[in-house]
Structure formats: structure tokens, C-alpha cells
C-alpha positions in Angstrom: 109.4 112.6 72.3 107.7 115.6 73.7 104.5 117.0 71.9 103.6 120.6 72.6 100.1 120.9 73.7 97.9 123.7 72.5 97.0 125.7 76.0 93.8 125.7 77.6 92.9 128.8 76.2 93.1 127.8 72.9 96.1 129.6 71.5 99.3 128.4 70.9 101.5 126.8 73.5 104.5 129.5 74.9 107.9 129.2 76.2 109.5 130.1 78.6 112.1 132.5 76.4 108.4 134.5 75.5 107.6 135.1 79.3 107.3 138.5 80.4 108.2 140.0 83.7 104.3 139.6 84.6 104.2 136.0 83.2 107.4 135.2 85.5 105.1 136.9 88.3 102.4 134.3 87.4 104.8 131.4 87.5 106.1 132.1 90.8 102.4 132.2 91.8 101.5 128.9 90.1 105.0 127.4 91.7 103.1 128.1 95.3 100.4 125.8 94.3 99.9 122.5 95.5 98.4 119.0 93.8 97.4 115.7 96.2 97.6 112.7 93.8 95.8 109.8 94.9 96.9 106.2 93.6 99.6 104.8 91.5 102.7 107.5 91.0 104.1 106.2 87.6 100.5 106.3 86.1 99.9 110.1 87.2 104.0 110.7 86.3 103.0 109.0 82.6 100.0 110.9 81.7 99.8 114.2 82.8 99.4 116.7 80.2 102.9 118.6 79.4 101.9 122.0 80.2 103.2 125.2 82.0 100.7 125.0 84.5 101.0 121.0 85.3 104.8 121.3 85.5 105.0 123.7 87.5 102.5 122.5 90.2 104.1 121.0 93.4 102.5 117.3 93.7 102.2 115.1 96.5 101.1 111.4 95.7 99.9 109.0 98.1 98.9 105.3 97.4 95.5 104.3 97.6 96.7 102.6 100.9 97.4 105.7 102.6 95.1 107.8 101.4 93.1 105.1 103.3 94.7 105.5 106.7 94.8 109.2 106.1 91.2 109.0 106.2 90.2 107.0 109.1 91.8 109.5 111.3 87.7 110.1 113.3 86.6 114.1 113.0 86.1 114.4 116.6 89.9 113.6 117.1 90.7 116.3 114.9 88.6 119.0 116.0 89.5 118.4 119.6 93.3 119.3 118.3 93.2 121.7 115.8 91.1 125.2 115.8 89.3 126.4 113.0 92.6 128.1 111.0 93.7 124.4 111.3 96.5 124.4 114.3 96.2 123.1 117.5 95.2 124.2 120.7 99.2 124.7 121.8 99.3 127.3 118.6 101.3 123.8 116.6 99.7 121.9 113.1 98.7 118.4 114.3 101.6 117.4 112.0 103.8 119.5 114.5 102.3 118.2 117.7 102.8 114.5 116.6 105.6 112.9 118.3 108.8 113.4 116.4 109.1 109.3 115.1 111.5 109.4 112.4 115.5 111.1 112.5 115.7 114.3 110.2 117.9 111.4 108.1 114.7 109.6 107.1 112.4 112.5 106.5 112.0 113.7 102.4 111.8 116.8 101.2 108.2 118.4 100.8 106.3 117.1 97.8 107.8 113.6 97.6 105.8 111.3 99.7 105.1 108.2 97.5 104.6 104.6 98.3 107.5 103.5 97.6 109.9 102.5 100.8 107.5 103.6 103.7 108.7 101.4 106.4 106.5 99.4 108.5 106.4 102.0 111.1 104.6 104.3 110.0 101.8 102.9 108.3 99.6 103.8 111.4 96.5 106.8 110.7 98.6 109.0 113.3 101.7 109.2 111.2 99.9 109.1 108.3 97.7 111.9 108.8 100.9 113.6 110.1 103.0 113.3 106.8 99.5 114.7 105.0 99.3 117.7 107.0 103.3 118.1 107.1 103.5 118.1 103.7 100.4 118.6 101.6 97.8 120.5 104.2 98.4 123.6 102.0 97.1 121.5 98.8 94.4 123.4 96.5 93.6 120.4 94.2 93.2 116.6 94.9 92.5 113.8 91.9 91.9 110.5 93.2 91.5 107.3 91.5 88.0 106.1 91.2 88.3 103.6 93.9 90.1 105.6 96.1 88.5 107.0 99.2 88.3 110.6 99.9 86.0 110.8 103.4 85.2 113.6 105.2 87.3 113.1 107.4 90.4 113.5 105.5 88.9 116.7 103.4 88.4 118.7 107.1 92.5 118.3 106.7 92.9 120.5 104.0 91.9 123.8 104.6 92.7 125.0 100.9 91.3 122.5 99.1 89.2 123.9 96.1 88.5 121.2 94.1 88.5 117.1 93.9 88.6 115.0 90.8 88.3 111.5 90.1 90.9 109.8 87.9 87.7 108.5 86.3 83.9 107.9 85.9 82.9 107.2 89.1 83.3 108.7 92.1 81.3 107.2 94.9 84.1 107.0 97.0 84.1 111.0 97.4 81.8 112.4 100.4 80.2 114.8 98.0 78.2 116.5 100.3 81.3 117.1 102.9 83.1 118.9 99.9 79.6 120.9 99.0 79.7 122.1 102.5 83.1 123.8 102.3 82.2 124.6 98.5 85.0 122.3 97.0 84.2 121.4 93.6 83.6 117.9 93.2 84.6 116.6 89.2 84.7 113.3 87.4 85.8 112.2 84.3 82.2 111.6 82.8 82.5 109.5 79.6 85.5 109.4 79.1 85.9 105.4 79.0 82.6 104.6 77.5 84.2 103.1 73.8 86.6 101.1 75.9 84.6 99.8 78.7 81.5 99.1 75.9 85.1 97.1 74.0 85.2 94.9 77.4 81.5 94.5 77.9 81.2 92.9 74.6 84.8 90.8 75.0 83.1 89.1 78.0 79.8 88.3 76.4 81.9 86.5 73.5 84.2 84.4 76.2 81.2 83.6 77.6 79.1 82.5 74.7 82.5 80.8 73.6 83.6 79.9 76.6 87.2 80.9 76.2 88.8 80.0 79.9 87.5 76.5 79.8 88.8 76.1 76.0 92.1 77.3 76.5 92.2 75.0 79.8 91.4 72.0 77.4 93.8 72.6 74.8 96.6 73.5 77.2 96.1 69.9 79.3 95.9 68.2 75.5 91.8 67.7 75.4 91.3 70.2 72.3 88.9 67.7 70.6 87.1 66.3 73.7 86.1 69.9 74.7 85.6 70.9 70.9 83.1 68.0 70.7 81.5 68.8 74.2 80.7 71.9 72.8 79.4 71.0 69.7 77.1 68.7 71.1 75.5 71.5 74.0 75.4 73.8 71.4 77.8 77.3 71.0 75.1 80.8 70.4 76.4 83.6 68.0 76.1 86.9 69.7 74.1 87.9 66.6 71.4 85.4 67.8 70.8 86.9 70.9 69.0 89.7 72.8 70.7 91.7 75.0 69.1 93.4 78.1 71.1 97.4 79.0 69.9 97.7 82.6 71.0 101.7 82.2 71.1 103.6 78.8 73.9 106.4 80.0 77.6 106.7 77.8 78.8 103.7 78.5 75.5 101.7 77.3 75.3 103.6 74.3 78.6 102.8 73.1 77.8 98.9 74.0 74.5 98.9 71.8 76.1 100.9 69.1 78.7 98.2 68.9 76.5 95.4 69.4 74.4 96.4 66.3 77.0 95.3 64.1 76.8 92.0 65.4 73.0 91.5 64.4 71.6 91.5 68.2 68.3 92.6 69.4 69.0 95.1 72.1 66.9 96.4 74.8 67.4 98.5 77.6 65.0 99.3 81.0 66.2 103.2 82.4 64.3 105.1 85.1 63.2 107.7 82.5 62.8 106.0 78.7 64.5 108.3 75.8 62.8 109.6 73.0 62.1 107.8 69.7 64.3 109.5 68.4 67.2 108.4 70.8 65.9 105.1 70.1 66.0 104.9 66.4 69.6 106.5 66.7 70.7 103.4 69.1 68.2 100.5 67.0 66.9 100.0 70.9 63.6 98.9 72.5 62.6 100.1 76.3 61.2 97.2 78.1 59.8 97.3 81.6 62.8 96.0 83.9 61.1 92.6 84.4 60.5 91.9 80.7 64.2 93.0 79.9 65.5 90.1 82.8 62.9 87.7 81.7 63.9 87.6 78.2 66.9 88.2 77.6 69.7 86.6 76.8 72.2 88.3 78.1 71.7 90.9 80.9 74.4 94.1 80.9 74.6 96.6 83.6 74.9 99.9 82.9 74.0 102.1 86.0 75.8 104.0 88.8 76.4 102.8 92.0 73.2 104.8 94.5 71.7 103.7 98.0 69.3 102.7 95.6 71.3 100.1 93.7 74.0 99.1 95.9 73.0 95.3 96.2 70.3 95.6 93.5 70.9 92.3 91.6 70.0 89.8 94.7 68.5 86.6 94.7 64.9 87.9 93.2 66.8 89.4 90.8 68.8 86.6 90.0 65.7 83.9 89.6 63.9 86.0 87.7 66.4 86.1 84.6 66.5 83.2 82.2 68.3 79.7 83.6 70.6 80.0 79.9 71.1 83.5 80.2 74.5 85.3 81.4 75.1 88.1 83.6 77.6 91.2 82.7 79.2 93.5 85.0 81.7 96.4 83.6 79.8 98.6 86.1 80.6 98.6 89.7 81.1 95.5 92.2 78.5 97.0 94.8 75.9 96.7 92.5 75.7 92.6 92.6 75.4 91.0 96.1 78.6 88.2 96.3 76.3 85.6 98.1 73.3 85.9 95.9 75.0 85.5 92.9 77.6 82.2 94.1 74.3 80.5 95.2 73.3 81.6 91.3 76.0 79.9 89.7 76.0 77.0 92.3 72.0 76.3 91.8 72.3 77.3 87.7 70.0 79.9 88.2 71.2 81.3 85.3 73.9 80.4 82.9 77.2 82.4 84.0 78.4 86.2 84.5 81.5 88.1 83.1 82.9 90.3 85.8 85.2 92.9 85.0 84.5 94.7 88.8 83.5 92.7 92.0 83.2 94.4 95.5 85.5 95.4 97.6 88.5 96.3 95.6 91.0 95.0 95.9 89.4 91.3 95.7 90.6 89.4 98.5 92.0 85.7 97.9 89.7 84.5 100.7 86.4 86.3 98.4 83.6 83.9 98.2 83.5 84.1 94.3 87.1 82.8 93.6 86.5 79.5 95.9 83.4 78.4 94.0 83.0 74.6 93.5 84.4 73.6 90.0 81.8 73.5 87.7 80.3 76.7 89.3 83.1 78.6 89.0 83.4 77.1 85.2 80.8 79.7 84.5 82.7 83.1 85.7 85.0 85.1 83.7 87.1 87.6 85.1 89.2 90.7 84.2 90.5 93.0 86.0 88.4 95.7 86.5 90.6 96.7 83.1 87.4 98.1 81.3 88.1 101.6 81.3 91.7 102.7 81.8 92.9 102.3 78.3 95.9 104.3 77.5 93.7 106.6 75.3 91.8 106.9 78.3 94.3 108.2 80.7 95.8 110.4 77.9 92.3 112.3 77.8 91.3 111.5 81.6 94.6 113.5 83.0 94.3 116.5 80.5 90.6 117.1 81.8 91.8 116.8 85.7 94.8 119.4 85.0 92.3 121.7 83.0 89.8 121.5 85.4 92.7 122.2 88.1 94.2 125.3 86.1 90.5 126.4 85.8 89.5 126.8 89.1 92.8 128.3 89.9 91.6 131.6 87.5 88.3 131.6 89.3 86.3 129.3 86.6 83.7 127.0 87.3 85.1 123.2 85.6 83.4 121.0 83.5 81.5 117.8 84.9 80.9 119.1 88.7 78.7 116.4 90.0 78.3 117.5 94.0 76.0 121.3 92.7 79.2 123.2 93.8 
């Protein structure tokens, strides 16, 4: 069932019966538009918002994989065959100028590349970059999923891009400062996930505590009371009994000690700049210097972006310097731990365990050093899916703020969340 959405403006939604001569003006304007989606099709077909200005938009998805090859294409390569209006030195696009590789049978009309049924031929960063410019060069708006690359090198190919958004929170992947250079708004979707991904940060603290894989291992293979007397005997911890450590106090960490307050824990948190008192109270938080928060805690959470600064942050130091019984939680981002450092953590039982809802790079490998851990090492990781935050409450609220912030900066308008100073 379609649900009529109240415009951006505020007023009631209109059809098109109500339009105008100078509203069917406007539509023919919007129609010329042109939207790059960046990741899975069915999940930006589901959840866009159902509104003039989204329908009528022209889109042109791509799959994170060729988004990927789209951007590998080197700038020099590019400059040495287009000219500044963006067509090459022989007066052709560089779609144009590419060597004519598939029959007029096989091409698809303008708007529909997807990655479904690209044959194996042209997967190459030539043909790739070719079917980008041949079909989406004239492309005002771009949303990207959070893991999804967006170099400079494949911005310099769109000459009308006005704006980039990430699908979600983070947007590392974006070359910020290539978009600030050409004035191209860069957006993200700050917040937005923070209930669900504190929902996940707390699920894997209880699988750990309760130690849920290797339970549902033994009662599957018919040892339910040797592993239920196993644990009785090493002792299980309430989550009420034990202090947490919030490396990071933004949205997301809020949510989590908000949450975790109704469980009876003691929670701390270590960020660069500590929040008033009265931020405190609100939270029932105590600051503590970063190495009294890993030394005593129980439980260590991160909570921070991914920076030069923090990529690789939890190392070996880091590592040894939290409790031997304590676990480690990641529902931040996989750059943040280094692999090595923490596998020779579980291996040595420098600490207790971790619950990893993100490890780096995405998508994990089968061949990554943390899956092929010795048994009783890799007894102490939990998994998910990097699943945190993309509820389907999420994506409801994450899509309506890219197509707002799209049908924004088509009036002129400044969006919301801009995170590059644009």
C-alpha cells in the first residue's frame, strides 16, 4: 500500500490532477535530472521516499563493485583525454572515444545500468568508466553506501555533480576534500542508526557474557549439560555486574549507555573533550582518563570515527593494557582494530574475547586472518554482520533524508549534515 508523504515543504502532498501549467514546467525540469545510486538496487528501489521529486528523477545504480572499478580509472589518464568541459581532445566524451565493445543488441537504455547480468567482459575500469560517462556523466546527485568508495578520481567524471550522500553514518570512503574543491556538498546520515546499532552493541556484550555460539554448538551436537555445567563451574557475569568502558561519547554511545542503565552497569566513557555535568548526569556516566577506562573495565565499547588518527588505534599496547577477563566490542568501524594485534590477543588471552559486528576490509575475505583462528581462540569471537545499523526503520528515515537533501540542493538550499565545510 502506498502512503502519501507530506512534502518537504511541509504542506500537504499534491497530485498530479492539481498541477498547473507552471508545475508541468517544473516537472519536465526535474524529469532532466539525474541520481547515481551506489550499492544494492532493490534496497535503494524499496526505500526511497514516494514523492514527486524522487519519482520523477532518472537513476542510475551501480554495484559497489563497479563503482569500484569506476574509480580506479588514474586522473592523469583522464585529463590527458578529456578537456576541461569534459570531452576529449578529438571534440568526443571518453565514453564516445572508447572502442565500440558491445553490439547495439546488448547496450540498455540510459538509466538502467545495474549489476545484474554484466557479462564478464566488461568488468574492466575502461568499460566501466565508459558506461558511467555514457550514461550518468550528466548526474547532479550521487548517494553511496557507507562502504562504498567515491575517489577523486571518479568525482573529476561528473562534471554536474552537486552533491554526495552517504546511505549512512559514515563516510570515510568519500574524498571530502576533492568534492570541497569543486564545491560538491558532501552529506551523511548522522544519527540516524544510533538506537539500532546501541541494540547490537549490547546483543554482543550479552552473547559474549553468555557465550551463545559455543552454547548453541553444544546443544546442537547433544552436550547441553556438559557445557551448562562447564559454565557453571567458570562462572557466567550479569551485564548488570559490570563496567563498561565508551571509548567515544557521540549518538551512537549515548544510545548504548542509555540502554545499558537499565541493566544496572557502571558506565564510563574516555572522549577527546569530556561533556558537561550536566550531560553526564543525563547519561548516569563517568569520564575516565583513556587508560583508567581500558584498565578497569569490563567490557570495552568503541564508539569513535574512523580518522588518520584512529585507524589502527586498538594495537597490541592497547590490547595488553585492558583487563585479561575483559571483552572487546566493535559496532564502529573495522579500521579501527589492527587484525594481527588483536588474533595474537585472543591466541595469548590477553583479554577475554571481542564481539565484532565490522572487521576491515569489507567484504571480509574467507582467507582473513580472524576466521582461521585456532579453536579455542576463535571460541572467543562473535560475529554479525556488520548488521548494526541498517534496520528497516533505518533505511525508511536514511533514504527520505538523502532525497530531501537531493531536492534541496536542487532549489539552491544548503542540506542538512554537510560534513566536507561545503
Amino acid at each position: 500500500m502506498k502512503i502519501n508523504h507530506v512534502n518537504e515543504t511541509g504542506t500537504e502532498p499534491y497530485s498530479d490532477s492539481s498541477l498547473g501549467k507552471k508545475d508541468d514546467t517544473n516537472r519536465k525540469a526535474i524529469q532532466t535530472m539525474k541520481a547515481i545510486l551506489i550499492g544494492n538496487r532493490e534496497r535503494f528501489e524499496k526505500f526511497y521516499p514516494d514523492t514527486p521529486f524522487a519519482n520523477a528523477v532518472e537513476k542510475v545504480y551501480f554495484s559497489l563493485e563497479q563503482a569500484r572499478a569506476l574509480g580506479e580509472i588514474p586522473l592523469e589518464t583522464q585529463s590527458a583525454k578529456k578537456s576541461p568541459s569534459g570531452e576529449c581532445d578529438e571534440g568526443k566524451t571518453l565514453a564516445e572515444a572508447q572502442p565500440a565493445r558491445e553490439s547495439s543488441a546488448e547496450a540498455r537504455p540510459a538509466g538502467e545500468a545495474s549489476a545484474e547480468a554484466q557479462p564478464a567482459r566488461e568488468s574492466s575500469a575502461e568499460i566501466q568508466s565508459a558506461k558511467l560517462l555514457a550514461e550518468a556523466r550528466d548526474a547532479e546527485f550521487l548517494a553511496a553506501d557507507a562502504i562504498a568508495q567515491v575517489p577523486e578520481s571518479l568525482i573529476a567524471q561528473l562534471p554536474f555533480l552537486k552533491i554526495i550522500h552517504s546511505e549512512g553514518v559514515a563516510y570515510n570512503g568519500i574524498d571530502c576534500g576533492a568534492a570541497a574543491r569543486r564545491n560538491i556538498y558532501v552529506c551523511n546520515n548522522r544519527g540516524i542508526n544510533a538506537d539500532a546499532v546501541a541494540e547490537q552493541t549490547i546483543l554482543l556484550m550479552l552473547g559474549l557474557l553468555r557465550g551463545v555460539t559455543a552454547g548453541d554448538a553444544a546443544v546442537r551436537a547433544g552436550n547441553q549439560i556438559r557445557r551448562k555445567e562447564y559454565m557453571m563451574v567458570n562462572g557466567i557475569r550479569e551485564l548488570g555486574e559490570c563496567r563498561i568502558g565508551l571509548l567515544g561519547f557521540g549518538d551512537i554511545a549515548k544510545a548504548t549507555a542509555r540502554r545499558l542503565s537499565a541493566f544496572g552497569c557502571e558506565v564510563c566513557y574516555h572522549a577527546t573533550r569530556r561533556k558537561t555535568p550536566n550531560l553526564e548526569a543525563e547519561y548516569g556516566v563517568t569520564w575516565l582518563e583513556s587508560d583508567e577506562l581500558l584498565e578497569t573495565s569490563d567490557i570495552i565499547s568503541l564508539h569513535i570515527p574512523v580518522t588518520p588518527e584512529t585507524t589502527g588505534m586498538v594495537n597490541e599496547e592497547f590490547l595488553k593494557r585492558m583487563r585479561r577477563d575483559a571483552f572487546l566490542i566493535n559496532t564502529s568501524r573495522g579500521e579501527i582494530v589492527e587484525n594481527a594485534a588483536l588474533c595474537k590477543a585472543l591466541m595469548e588471552g590477553w583479554i577475554a574475547g571481542a564481539g565484532l559486528d565490522t572487521v576491515a576490509p569489507e567484504p571480509v575475505a574467507a582467507d582473513h586472518p580472524l576466521l582461521h583462528l585456532p579453536a579455542e581462540a576463535s571460541g572467543r569471537l562473535l560475529f554479525s554482520p556488520h548488521i548494526g545499523g541498517v534496520t528497516t526503520g533505518v533505511f525508511r528515515k536514511a533514504h527520505r533524508n538523502i532525497w530531501t537533501a537531493f531536492e534541496q540542493v536542487s532549489k539552491g538550499e544548503r542540506p542538512v549534515n554537510v560534513v566536507n565545510g561545503v
